[in-house]
C-alpha positions as CSV (number, residue, x, y, z in Angstrom):
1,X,-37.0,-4.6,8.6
2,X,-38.7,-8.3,9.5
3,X,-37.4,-10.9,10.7
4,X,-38.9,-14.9,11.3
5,X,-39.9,-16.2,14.3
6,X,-38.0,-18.9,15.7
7,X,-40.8,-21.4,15.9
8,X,-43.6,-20.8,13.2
9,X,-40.9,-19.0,11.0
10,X,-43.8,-16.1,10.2
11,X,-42.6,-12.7,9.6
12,X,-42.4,-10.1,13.0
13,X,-40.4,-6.7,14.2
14,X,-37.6,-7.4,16.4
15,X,-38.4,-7.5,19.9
16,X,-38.0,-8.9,23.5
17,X,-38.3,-8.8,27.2
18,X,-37.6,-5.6,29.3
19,X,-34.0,-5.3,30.3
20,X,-32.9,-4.6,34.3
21,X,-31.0,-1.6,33.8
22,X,-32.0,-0.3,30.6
23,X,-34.5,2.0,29.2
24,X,-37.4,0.4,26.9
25,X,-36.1,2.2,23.4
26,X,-32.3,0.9,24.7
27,X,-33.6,-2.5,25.3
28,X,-35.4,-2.6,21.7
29,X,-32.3,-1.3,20.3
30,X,-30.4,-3.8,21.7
31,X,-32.8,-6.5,20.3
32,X,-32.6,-4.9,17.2
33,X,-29.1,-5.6,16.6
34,X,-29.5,-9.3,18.3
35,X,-32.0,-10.6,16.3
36,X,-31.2,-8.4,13.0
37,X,-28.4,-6.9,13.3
38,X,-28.9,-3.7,12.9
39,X,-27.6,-0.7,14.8
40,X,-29.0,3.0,14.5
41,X,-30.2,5.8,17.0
42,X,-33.3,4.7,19.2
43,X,-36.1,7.1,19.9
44,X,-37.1,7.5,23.4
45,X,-40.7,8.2,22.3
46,X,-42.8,5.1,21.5
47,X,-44.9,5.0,17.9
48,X,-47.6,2.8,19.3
49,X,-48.1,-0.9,20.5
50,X,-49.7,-4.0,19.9
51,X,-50.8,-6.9,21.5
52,X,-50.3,-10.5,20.0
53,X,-50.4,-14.1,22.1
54,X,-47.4,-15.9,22.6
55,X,-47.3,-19.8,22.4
56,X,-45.3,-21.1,26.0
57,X,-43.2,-24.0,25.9
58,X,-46.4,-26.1,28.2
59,X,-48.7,-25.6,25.0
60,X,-50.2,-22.8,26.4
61,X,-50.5,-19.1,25.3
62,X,-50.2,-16.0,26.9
63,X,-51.3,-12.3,25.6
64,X,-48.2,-9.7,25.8
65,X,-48.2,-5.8,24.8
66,X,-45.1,-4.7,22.3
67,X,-44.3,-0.8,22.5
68,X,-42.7,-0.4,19.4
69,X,-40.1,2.3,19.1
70,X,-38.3,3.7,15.7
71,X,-34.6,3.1,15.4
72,X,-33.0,5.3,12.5
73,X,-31.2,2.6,10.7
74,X,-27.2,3.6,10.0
75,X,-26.1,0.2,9.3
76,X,-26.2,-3.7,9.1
77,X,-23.6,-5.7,10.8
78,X,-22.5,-8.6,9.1
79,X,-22.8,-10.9,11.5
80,X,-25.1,-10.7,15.1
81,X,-25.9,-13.3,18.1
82,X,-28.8,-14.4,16.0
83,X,-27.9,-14.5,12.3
84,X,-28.1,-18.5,11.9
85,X,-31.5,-18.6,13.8
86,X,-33.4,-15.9,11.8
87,X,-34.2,-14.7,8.6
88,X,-33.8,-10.4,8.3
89,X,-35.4,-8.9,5.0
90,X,-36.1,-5.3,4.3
91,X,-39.5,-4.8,2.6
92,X,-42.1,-2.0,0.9
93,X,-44.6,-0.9,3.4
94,X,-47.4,-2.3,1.6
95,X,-45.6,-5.9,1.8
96,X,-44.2,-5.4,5.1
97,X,-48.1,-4.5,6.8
98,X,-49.4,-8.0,4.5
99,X,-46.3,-10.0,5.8
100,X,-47.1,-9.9,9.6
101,X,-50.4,-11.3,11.2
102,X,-51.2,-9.0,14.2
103,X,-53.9,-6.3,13.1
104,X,-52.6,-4.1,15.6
105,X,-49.1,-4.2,14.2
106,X,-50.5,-4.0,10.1
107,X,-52.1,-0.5,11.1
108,X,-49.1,0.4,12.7
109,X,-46.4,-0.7,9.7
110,X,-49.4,1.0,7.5
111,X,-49.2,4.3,9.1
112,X,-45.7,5.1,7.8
113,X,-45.3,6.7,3.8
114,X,-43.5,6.5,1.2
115,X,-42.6,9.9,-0.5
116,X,-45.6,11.2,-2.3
117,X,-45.5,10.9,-6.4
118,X,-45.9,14.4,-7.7
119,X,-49.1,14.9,-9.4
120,X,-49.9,17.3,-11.8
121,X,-52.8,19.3,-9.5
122,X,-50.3,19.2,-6.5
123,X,-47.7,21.6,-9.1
124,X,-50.2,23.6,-10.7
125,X,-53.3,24.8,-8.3
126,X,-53.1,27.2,-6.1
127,X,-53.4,27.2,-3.0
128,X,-55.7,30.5,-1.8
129,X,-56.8,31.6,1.6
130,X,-60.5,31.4,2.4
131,X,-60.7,35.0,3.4
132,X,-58.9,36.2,0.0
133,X,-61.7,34.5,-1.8
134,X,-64.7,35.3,0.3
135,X,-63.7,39.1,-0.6
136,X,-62.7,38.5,-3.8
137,X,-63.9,35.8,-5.5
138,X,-63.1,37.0,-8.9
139,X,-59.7,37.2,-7.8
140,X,-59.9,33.8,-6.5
141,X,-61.1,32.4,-9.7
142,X,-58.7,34.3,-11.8
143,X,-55.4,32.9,-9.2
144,X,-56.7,29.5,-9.4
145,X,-56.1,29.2,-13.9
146,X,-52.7,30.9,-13.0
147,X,-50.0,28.6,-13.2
148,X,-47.4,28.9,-9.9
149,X,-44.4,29.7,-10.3
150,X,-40.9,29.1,-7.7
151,X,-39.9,26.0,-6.4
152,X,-40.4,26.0,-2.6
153,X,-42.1,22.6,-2.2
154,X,-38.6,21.3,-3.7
155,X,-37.0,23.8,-1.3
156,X,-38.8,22.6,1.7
157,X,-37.9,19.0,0.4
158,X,-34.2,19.7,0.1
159,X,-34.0,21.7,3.5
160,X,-35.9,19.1,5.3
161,X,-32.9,16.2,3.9
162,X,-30.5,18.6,5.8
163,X,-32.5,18.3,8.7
164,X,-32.1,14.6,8.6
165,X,-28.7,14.5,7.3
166,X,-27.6,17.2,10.1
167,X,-29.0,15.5,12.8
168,X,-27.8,11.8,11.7
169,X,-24.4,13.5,12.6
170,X,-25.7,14.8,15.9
171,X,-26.6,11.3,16.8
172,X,-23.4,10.3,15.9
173,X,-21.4,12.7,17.3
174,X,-23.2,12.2,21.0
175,X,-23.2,8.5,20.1
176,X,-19.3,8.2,19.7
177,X,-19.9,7.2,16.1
178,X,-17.0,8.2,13.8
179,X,-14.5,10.8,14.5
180,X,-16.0,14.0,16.5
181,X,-14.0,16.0,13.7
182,X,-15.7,14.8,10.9
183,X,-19.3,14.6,12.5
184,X,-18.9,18.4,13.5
185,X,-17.9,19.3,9.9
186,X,-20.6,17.5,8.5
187,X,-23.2,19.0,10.6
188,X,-21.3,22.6,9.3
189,X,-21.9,21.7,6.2
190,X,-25.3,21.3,6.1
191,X,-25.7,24.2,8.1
192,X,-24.2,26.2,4.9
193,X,-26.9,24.2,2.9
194,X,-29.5,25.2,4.5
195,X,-28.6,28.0,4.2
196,X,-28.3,28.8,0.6
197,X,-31.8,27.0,0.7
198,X,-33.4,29.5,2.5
199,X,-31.4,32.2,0.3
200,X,-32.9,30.7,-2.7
201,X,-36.4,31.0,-0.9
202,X,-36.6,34.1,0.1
203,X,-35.4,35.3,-3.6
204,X,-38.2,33.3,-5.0
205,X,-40.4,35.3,-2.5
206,X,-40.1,38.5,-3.6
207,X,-39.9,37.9,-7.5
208,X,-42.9,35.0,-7.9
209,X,-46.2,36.9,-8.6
210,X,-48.3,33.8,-7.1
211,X,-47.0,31.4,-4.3
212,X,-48.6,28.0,-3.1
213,X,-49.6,30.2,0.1
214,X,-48.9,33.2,1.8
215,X,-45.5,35.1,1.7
216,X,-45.6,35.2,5.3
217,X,-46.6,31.3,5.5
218,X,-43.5,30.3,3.3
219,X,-40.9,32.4,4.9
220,X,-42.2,31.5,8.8
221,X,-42.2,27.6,7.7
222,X,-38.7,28.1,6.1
223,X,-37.3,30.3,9.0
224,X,-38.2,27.9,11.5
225,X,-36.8,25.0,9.3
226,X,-33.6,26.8,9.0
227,X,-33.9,27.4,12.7
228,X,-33.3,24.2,13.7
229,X,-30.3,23.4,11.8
230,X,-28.8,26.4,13.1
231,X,-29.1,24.7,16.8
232,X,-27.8,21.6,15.7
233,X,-24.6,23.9,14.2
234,X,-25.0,25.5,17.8
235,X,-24.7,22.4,19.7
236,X,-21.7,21.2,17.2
237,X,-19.7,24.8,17.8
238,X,-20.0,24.1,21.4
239,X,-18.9,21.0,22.0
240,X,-16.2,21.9,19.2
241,X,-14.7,25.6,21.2
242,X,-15.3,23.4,25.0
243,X,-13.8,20.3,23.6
244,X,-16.5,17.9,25.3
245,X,-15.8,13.9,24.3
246,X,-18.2,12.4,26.3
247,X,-21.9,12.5,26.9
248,X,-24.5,11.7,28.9
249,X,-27.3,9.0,28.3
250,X,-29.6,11.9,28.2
251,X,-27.8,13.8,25.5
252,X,-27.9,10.7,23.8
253,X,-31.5,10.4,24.3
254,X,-32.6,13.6,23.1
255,X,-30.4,13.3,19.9
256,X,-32.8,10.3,19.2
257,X,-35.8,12.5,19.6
258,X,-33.9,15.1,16.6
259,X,-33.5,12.7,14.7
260,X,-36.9,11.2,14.7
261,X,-38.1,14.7,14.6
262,X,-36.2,15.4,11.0
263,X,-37.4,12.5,9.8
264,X,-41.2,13.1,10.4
265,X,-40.4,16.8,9.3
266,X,-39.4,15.1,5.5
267,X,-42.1,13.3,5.7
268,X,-44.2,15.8,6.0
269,X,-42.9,18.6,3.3
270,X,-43.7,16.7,0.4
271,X,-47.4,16.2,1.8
272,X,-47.6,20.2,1.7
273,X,-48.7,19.9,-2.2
274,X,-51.8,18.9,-1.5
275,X,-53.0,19.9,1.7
276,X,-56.5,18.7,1.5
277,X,-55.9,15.2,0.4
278,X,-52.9,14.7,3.1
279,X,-55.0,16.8,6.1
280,X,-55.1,13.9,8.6
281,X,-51.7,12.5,7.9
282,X,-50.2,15.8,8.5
283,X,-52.2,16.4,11.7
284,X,-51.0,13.2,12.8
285,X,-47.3,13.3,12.2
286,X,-47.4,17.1,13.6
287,X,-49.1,15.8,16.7
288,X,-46.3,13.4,17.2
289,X,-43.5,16.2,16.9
290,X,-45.4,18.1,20.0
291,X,-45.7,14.5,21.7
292,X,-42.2,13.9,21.9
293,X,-41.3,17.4,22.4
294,X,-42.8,17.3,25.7
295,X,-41.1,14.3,26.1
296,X,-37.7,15.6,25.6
297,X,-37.9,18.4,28.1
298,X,-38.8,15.8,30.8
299,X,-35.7,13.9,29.3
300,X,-33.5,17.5,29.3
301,X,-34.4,18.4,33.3
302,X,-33.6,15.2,34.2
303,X,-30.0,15.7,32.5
304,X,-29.6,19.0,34.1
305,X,-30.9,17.8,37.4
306,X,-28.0,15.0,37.3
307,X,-25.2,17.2,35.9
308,X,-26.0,19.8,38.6
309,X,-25.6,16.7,40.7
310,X,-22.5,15.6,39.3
311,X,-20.8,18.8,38.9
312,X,-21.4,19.7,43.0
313,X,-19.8,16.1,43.9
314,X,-17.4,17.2,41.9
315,X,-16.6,20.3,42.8
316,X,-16.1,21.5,39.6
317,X,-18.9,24.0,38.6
318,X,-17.2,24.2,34.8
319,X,-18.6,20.7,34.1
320,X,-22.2,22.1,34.9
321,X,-22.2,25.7,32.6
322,X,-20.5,23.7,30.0
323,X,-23.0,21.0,30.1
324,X,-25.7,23.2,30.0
325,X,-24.7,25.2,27.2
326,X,-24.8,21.8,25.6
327,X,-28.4,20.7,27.0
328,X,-30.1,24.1,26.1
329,X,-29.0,23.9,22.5
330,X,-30.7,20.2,22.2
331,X,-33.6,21.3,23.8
332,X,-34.0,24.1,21.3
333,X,-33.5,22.0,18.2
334,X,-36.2,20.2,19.7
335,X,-38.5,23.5,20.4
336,X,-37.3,24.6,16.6
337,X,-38.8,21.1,15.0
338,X,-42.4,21.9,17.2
339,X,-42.3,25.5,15.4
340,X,-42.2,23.8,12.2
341,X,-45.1,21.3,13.2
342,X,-47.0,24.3,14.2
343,X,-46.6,25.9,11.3
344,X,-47.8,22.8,9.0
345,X,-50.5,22.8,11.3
346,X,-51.5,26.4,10.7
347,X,-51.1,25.9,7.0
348,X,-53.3,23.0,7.2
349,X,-55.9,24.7,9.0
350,X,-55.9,27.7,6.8
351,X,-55.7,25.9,3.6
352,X,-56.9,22.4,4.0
């Protein structure tokens, strides 16, 4: 999403000034829906920055820093504060990275994907670890004209859109989005998914002579996968059986991190066909999911610290174990999507 400047009319991100009282992804959030109108679920964790220089009113310039955050698009208003003073258009990466002037901001547009085509080497080859064919080369060779059979990079695909479509309803449900009800059977729902994904997986396991990598490799990439979702069903049950309404900032917060966590994760399974060409893209978007891991257990103490907090004033120790129960099943979701970047990581280093 771009929108026009107000003076030169060229093409930029929404952004602004840092806002008493509010963190830097709510402040960019709340530009966001000024100047384009959209709303969504911020990301504490910045992607990057950039600098540009900004012309003053006195004919002057002056050079500012943007952090940029992600905000996970749910929808676009109809109208905002700024609708009749700016342009808004939705474009292709490609265009979007030629559209805007800042070098800084190009690479940054630049390093997001689309989904990967399928090519016809990704489906077919093999992949085979190093060892195996250092000790067996014949067998190597012989693996390698085999076709493959199973369909696990569609299953990784098709797990990963639970991910994101499981923790879009998390958001939602700790963003007051939408009926609780509903968000907590969706988030059920995809839990079942995922779970007949990982059913079909470990079928194809035992019954495909040659697999993209090693048994183990598939089923610990799955597992951890399916992992994940199962905390976001964990967090749902809990605030279902306590019947919890409201929640804190921080809740919030880490929510943001999930779902910019399932959305790196589906960017990442399709790369898995071809883990030589997409080495360095993978290392990168893995090395973001530890990043903002780290970053949500800083944003988790700080919850628990102020519940404890609250809960004492209160006198009303309930408020604290319940809460809890709630924060440790974030935080694992969180730990859950690291497991899977560390396994991408080892299958990278193995394979790639």
């Amino acid at each position: 999403m771009l929108i026009t400047s107000r003076e030169r009319r060229r093409w930029v991100i929404p952004k602004g000034n840092p806002m008493a009282g509010l963190a830097g992804h709510e402040a960019a959030a709340c530009e966001a829906w000024e100047e384009a109108g959209v709303r969504g679920f911020a990301c504490p964790a910045p992607i990057g920055a950039f600098n540009y220089r900004k012309r003053r009113r006195s004919g002057g310039t002056k050079e500012l820093t943007v952090i940029v955050y992600p905000l996970a698009v749910t929808r676009q208003l109809p109208d905002w504060p700024e609708r009749q003073e700016r342009q808004t258009r939705w474009f292709g990466l490609s265009e979007a990275a030629s559209a805007v002037e800042e070098p800084q901001l190009q690479r940054l547009i630049a390093t997001f994907r689309e989904r990967p085509a399928l090519g016809l080497a990704g489906n077919i080859l093999p992949a085979i670890r190093s060892t195996t064919k250092e000790r067996f080369p014949m067998l190597g060779w012989f693996q390698s004209l085999m076709p493959k059979q199973g369909k696990f990079f569609e299953q990784f695909d098709a797990h990963a859109a639970t991910l994101v479509a499981g923790a879009d309803a998390l958001a939602r449900l700790l963003h007051g989005e939408g009926e609780i009800a509903d968000q907590i059977a969706e988030i059920h729902r995809r839990e079942h998914e995922a779970d007949d994904i990982i059913r079909d997986v470990l079928q194809d396991v035992r019954r495909v002579f040659v697999t993209p990598f090693d048994r183990s490799a598939i089923t610990d990439l799955i597992g951890v996968m399916d992992d994940a979702i199962d905390q976001m069903n964990g967090t749902a049950t809990s605030i279902q059986l306590f019947g919890v309404t409201e929640f804190a900032p921080q809740m919030r917060d880490m929510s943001g991190i999930i779902v910019e966590a399932a959305r790196i994760t589906a960017e990442a399974t399709p790369l898995l066909r071809d883990l030589a060409a997409n080495s360095d893209r993978l290392h990168e978007l893995t090395a973001r999911v530890i990043r903002i891991e780290g970053q949500a257990d800083d944003i988790h103490d700080e919850g628990i610290r102020l519940l404890y907090k609250q809960a004492c004033d209160a006198n009303d120790p309930m408020k604290f174990v319940i809460g809890r129960e709630i924060y440790s099943h974030l935080e694992k979701v969180v730990d859950r999507f690291e497991d899977v970047a560390n396994e991408i990581q080892g299958l990278v280093i193995d394979h790639a």
